[in-house]
N, C-alpha and C positions, 0 to 999 in steps of 0.2 A: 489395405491402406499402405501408401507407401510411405518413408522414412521420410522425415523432413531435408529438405536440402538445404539447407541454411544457415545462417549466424546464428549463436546463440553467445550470451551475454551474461554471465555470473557475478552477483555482485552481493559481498558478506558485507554488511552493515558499513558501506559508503561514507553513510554520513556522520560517524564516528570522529570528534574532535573539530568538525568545521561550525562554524554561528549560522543563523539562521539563514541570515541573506544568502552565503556558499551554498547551504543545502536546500534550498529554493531552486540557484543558478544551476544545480550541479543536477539536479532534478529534473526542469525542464530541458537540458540538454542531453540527458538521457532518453525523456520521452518523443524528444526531435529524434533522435537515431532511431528508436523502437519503432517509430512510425513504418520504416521501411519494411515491405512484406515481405525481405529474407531474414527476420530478426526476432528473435523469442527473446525477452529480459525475464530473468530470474533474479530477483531483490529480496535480501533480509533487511527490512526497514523497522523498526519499535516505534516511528511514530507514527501512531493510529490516524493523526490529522495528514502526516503529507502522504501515507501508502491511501488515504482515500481522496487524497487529490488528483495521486498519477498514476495509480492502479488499476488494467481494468479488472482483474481479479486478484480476489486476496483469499489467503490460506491462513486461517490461522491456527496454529500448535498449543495446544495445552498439554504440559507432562507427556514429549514426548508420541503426541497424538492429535491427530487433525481432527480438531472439531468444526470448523466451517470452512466453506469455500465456494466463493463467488462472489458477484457485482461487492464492490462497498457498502452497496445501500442493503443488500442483500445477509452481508456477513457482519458488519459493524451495527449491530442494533444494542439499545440501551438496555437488553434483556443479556446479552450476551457479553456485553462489557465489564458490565457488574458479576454474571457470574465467574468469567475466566480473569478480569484483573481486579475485582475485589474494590472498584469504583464507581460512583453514582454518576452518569453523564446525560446530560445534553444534548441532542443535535439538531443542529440548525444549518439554515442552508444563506450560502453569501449569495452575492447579487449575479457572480457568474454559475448559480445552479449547483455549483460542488458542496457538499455536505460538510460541514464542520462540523468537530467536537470540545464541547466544556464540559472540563471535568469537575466536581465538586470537591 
């Protein structure tokens, strides 16, 4: 296999001190760029609602070790929420198909 040749794009916890509407804006303009097929995006995000709006894969770490990894629908399930963050959730899906989460 060969190496990748391309952009790649590192981003520690972005959305760190901006309000919702910024990290909404600041989001989809991330995944405008990542669209491009020389571009790997690598995001630390904490919110489990927008890493499953603009994610198409998610990793998630518990103590230091990966416990799931893949699609949203795939890794953000209400079995797995509750055990790695200790919350009883919901999800539900809006009107354009992306998954939301409530949490209790």
């Amino acid at each position: 296999m060969l190496p990748f040749d391309g952009r790649y794009l590192l981003l520690d916890e972005p959305l760190t001190f901006l309000d919702i509407r910024h990290q909404i804006d600041f989001m989809k303009k991330i995944r405008s760029f990542s669209n491009a097929l020389d571009v790997v995006t690598v995001g630390v995000v904490h919110d489990l609602n927008l890493a499953a709006r603009f994610a198409d894969q998610i990793i998630v770490i518990d103590d230091g070790r990966v416990v799931a990894a893949g699609t949203p629908e795939e890794v953000l399930t209400i079995e797995r929420i509750q055990e790695i963050f200790g919350v009883v959730a919901s999800i539900l899906t809006d009107k354009n198909g992306s998954m939301q989460l409530v949490f209790d």
